[in-house]
C-alpha positions in Angstrom: 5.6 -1.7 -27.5 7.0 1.7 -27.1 9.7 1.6 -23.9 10.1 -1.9 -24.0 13.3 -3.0 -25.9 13.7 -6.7 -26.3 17.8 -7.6 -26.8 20.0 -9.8 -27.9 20.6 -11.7 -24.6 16.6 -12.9 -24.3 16.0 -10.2 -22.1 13.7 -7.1 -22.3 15.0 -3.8 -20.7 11.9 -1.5 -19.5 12.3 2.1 -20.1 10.6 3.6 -16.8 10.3 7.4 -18.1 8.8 5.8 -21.0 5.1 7.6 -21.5 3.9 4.4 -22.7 4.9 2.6 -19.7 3.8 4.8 -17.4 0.0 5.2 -18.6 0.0 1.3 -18.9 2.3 -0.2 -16.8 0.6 -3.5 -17.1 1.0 -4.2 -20.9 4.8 -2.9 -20.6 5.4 -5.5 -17.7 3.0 -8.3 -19.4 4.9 -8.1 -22.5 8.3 -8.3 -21.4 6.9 -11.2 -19.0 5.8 -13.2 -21.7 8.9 -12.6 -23.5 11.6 -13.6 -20.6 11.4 -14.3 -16.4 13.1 -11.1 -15.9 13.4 -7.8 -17.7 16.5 -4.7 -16.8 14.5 -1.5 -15.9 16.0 1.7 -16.5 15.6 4.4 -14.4 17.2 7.9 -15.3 19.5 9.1 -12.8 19.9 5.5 -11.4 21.8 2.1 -12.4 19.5 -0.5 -13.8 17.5 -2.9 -11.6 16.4 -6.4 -12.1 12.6 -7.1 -12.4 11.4 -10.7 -11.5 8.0 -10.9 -13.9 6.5 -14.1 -13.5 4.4 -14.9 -10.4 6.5 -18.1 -8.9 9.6 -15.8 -9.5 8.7 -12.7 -7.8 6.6 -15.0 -4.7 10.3 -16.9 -4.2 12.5 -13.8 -4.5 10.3 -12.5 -1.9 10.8 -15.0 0.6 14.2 -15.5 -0.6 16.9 -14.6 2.4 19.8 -14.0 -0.3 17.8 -11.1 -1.4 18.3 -8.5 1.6 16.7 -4.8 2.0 18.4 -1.7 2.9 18.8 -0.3 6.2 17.5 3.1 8.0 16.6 4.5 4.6 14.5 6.9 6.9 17.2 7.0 9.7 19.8 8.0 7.0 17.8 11.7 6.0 19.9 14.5 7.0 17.6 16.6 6.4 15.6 15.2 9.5 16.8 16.5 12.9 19.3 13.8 14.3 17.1 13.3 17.6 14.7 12.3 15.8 16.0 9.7 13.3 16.5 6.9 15.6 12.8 6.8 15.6 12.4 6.7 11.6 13.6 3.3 11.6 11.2 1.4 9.7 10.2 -2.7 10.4 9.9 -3.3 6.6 13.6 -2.3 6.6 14.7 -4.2 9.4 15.6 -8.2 8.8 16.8 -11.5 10.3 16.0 -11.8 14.4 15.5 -8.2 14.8 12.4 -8.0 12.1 11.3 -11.4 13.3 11.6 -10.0 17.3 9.9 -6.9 16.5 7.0 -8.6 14.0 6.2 -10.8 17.1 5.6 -8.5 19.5 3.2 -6.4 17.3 1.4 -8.7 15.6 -1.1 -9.4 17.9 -2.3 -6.0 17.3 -2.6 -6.3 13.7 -4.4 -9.8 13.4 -7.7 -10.1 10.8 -9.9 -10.6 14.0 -8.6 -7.1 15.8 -9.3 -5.8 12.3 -12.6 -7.1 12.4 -13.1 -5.6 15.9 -12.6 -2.3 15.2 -14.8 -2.0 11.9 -17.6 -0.7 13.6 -15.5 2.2 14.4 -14.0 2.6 10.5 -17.8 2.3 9.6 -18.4 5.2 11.5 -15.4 7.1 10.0 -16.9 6.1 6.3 -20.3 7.3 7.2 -19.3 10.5 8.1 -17.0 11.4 5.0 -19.8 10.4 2.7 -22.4 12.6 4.6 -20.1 15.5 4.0 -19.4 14.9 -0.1 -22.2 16.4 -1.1 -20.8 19.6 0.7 -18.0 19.3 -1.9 -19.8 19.3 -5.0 -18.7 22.1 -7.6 -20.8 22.2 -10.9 -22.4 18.5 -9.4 -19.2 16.6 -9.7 -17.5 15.8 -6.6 -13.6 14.5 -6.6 -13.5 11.4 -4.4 -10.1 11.6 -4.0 -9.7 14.7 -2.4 -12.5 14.3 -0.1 -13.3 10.9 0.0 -10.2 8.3 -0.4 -7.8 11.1 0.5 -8.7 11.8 4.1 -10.2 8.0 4.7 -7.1 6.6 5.7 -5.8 9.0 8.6 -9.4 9.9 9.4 -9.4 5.9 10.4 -5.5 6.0 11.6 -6.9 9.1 14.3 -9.6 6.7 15.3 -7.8 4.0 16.2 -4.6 5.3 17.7 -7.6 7.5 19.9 -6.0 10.7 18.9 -8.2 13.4 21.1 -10.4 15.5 18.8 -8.4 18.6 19.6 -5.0 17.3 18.2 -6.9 15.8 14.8 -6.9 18.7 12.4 -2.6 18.0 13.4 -2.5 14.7 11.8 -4.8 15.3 8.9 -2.0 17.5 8.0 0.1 14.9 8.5 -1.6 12.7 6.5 -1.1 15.3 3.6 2.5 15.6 4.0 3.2 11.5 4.4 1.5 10.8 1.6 3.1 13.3 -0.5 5.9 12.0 0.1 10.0 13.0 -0.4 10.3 16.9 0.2 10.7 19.5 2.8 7.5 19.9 4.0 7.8 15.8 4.8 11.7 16.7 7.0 9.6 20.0 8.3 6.4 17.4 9.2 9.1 14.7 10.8 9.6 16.2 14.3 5.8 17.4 14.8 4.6 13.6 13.9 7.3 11.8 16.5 6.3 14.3 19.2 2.9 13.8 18.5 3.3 9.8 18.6 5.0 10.2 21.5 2.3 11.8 23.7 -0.1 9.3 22.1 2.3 6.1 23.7 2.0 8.4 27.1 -1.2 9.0 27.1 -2.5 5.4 26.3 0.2 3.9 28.8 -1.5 6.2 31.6 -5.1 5.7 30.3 -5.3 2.4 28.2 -8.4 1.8 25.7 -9.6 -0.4 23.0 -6.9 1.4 20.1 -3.9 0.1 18.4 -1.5 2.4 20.9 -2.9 0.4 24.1 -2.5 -3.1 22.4 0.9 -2.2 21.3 1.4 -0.7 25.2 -0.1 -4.0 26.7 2.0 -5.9 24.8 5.4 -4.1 25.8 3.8 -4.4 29.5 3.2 -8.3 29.3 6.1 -9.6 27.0 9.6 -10.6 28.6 11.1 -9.2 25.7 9.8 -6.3 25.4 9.5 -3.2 22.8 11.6 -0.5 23.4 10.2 3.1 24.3 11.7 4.2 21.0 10.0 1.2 19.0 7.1 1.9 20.9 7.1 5.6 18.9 8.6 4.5 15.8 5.6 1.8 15.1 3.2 4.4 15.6 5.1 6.1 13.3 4.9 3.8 10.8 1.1 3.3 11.4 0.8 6.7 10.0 3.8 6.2 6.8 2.1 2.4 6.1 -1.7 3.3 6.7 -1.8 5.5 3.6 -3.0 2.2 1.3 -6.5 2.5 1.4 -6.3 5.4 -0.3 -5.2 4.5 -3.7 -6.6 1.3 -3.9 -10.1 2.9 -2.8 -9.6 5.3 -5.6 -8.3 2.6 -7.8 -11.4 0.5 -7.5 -14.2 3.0 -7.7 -12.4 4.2 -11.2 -12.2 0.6 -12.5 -15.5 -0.9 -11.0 -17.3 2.5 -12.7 -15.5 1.5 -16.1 -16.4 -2.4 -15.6 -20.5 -1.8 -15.2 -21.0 -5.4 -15.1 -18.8 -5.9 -12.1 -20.5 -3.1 -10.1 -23.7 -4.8 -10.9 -22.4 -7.6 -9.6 -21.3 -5.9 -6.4 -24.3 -4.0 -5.8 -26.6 -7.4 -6.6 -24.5 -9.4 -3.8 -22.6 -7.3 -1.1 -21.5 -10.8 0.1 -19.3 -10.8 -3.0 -16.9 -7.9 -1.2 -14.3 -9.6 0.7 -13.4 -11.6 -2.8 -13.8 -8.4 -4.5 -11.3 -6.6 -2.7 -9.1 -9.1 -3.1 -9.4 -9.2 -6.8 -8.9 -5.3 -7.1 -6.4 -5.2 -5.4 -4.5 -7.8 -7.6 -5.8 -5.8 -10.4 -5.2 -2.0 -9.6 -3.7 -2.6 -6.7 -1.6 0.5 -6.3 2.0 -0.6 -6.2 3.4 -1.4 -9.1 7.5 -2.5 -8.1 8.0 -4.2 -5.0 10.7 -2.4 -2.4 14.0 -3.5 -4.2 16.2 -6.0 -2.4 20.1 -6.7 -3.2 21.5 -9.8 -3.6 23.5 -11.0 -0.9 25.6 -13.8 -3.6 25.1 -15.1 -7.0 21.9 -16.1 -8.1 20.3 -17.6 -10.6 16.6 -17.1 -11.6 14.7 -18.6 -14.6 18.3 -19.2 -16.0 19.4 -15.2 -15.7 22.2 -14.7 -13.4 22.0 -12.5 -10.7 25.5 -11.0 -9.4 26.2 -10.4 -5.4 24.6 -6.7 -4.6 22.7 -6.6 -7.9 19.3 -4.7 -6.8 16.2 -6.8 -7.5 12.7 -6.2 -7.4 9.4 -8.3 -7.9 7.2 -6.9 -10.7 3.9 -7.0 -8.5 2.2 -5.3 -12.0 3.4 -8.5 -14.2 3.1 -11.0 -11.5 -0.4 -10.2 -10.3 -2.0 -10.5 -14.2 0.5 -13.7 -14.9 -1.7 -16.6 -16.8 1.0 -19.2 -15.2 -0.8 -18.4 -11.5 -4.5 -16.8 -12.7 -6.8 -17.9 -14.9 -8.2 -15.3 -17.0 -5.9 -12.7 -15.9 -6.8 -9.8 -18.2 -10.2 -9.9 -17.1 -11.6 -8.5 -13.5 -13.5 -10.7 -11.9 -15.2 -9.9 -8.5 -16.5 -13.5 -8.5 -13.0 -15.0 -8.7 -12.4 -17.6 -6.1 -10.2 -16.9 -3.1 -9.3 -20.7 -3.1 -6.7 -20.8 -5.8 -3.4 -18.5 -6.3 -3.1 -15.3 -3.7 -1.9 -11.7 -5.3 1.1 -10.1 -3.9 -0.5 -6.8 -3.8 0.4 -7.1 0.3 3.6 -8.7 -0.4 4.8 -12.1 0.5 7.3 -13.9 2.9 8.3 -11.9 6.2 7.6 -8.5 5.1 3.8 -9.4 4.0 1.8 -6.6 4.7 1.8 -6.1 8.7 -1.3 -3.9 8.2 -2.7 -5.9 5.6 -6.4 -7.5 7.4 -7.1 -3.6 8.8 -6.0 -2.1 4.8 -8.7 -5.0 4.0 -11.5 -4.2 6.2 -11.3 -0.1 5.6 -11.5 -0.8 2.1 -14.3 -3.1 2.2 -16.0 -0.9 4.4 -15.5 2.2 2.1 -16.7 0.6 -1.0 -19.6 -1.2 0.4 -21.0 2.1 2.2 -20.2 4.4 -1.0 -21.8 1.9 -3.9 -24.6 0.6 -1.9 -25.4 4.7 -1.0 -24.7 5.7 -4.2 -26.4 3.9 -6.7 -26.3 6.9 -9.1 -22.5 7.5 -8.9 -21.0 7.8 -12.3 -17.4 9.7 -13.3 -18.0 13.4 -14.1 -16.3 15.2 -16.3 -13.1 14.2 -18.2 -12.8 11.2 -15.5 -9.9 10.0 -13.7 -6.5 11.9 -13.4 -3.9 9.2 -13.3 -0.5 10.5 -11.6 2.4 9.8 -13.7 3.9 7.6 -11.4 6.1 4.5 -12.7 6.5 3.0 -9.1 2.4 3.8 -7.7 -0.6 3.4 -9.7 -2.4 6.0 -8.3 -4.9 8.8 -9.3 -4.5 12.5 -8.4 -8.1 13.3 -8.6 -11.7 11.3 -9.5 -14.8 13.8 -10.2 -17.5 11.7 -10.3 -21.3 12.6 -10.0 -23.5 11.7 -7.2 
């Protein structure tokens, strides 16, 4: 296909500014999967990276310590104030014994029953968004996007770090500017979101509730080795940078189950099905496509393609999640697919799985359970989805859909 080159050496190379590639990522990636283990990607402006395609491949390279990350890719912004860059430090960047230290001490805070605990209170946040859509309705379409999946995620983030009502509208922009991404507004937003995290840790250590900031308080109170002040405000930092998932993946699976009517019947027929279902989108839309490169650390080989020491590597998650090696079927969503068998690595895999994974889980349950089961005349409006083009996120810019 178009932006996929197949050489003489057996391997593929993946044109990333490719229009073809980036309105179907999957076929690009499943093509040059079937064709070799690993495909060159090029990215204008940057030197080629490796791409591990098949699903054992990308799940080993993953978990693979010859394969390390960068460091302080935050940190390292000079366009960020230096006072505040020590506290840009992000855990998915860190490795060795200082991840595995830091991972310890927070995960308590993050397992799938403390998600489970606070659903009531992402319920609540749902509820209220889809009471206000139809407030948002121009010409009887509505985008979901910009007023649904959009503000879910720090709507929930506000509930459970217990930001005080007055201080809210403040991180919504936040949200805006985080998810956005690279820019100045984001270097401008940097020094308003660390001093706002940092009354949150001194609020909750003076007043401690049932939120994320107290657990993560209790547990620099109660363990000998204990977080730092400045990891303290860094992870709730990166509560804010991380919790931004739900929102593509919400979007993601409204688009696709409204496009798969059989599967929203399905859905809508057995709300039991939604755990599974979730899981399933997110191995099939799940929004990123390329996991966070790694470097190799030596030579390596993998599926007979050497690697050479500081070679940057990444794991296809868009080939590896639709490979017919680890799913059955894999070109077909299925909401009924069982949860037994192979896992996605939409959330990762190894030690930088997904620390937020179970709560990313239970919003997005939540979010499509409330909206399809409220809803049961939604349909896309207009000329439908509005896909960004992306080649690293597979994401939508807006959704109109009717009510």
């Amino acid at each position: 296909m178009n932006g996929v080159t197949a050489h003489a050496d057996g391997v593929c190379e993946i044109d990333l500014s490719s229009p073809d590639v980036i309105a179907d990522p999957f076929a690009a990636y499943g093509a040059a999967r079937e064709h070799a283990p690993l495909a060159r990607l090029a990215i204008p402006g940057m030197a080629p990276m490796w791409a591990v395609l098949r699903h054992g491949d990308a799940r080993a390279v993953l978990n693979d310590p010859r394969f390390e990350l960068t460091a302080d890719t935050f940190a390292m912004r000079p366009d960020v104030p230096e006072e505040y860059r020590p506290y840009m430090r992000n855990m998915g960047e860190m490795e060795g014994a200082e991840h595995l230290r830091l991972r310890r001490l927070v995960a308590p805070a993050f397992t799938p029953r403390r998600a489970t605990a606070f659903r009531p209170r992402i319920e609540a946040v749902v509820t209220g968004l889809l009471e206000r859509l139809p407030e948002h309705a121009e010409g009887g379409a509505v985008d979901l996007v910009e007023h649904f999946a959009g503000p879910l995620p720090i709507e929930v983030i506000c509930e459970l770090v217990d930001i005080p009502a007055a201080d809210r509208p403040r991180w919504r922009e936040y949200g805006g500017v985080v998810a956005a991404g690279a820019g100045t507004s984001f270097a401008e937003a940097v020094p308003a979101i660390i001093d706002s995290a940092k009354a949150a840790v001194a609020a909750r250590r003076a007043d401690p509730g049932d939120d994320l900031v107290s657990d993560l308080v209790r547990a620099q109170a109660e363990d000998g080795d204990r977080l730092s002040d400045t990891e303290m405000v860094s992870l709730v930092w990166n509560i804010v940078l991380a919790g931004q998932t739900p929102t593509n993946l919400v979007a993601n699976a409204v688009s696709e189950l409204l496009a798969h009517p059989d599967q929203l019947a399905a859905l809508r027929g057995d709300p039991g099905l939604m755990p599974g279902a979730v899981e399933e989108l997110m191995r099939w839309c799940g929004h990123q496509l390329l996991a966070m490169p790694r470097f190799a650390r030596e030579d390596v080989e993998i599926g007979g393609v050497a690697i050479s020491t500081g070679d940057p590597v990444t794991a296809a998650i868009a080939a590896a999640n639709r490979d017919p090696r680890a799913f059955a079927e894999p070109d077909t969503l299925d909401v009924t697919r069982p949860r037994d068998g192979v896992q996605h690595l939409g959330f990762g895999h190894g030690p930088h799985f997904c620390l937020g994974a179970s709560l990313a889980r239970v919003q997005t349950q939540a979010a499509l359970e409330a909206l399809l089961l409220s809803r049961p005349a939604l349909a896309s409006a207009g000329d439908g989805p509005d896909r960004a083009p992306d080649p690293g996120t597979w994401r939508l810019r807006s959704l109109p859909v009717v009510l």
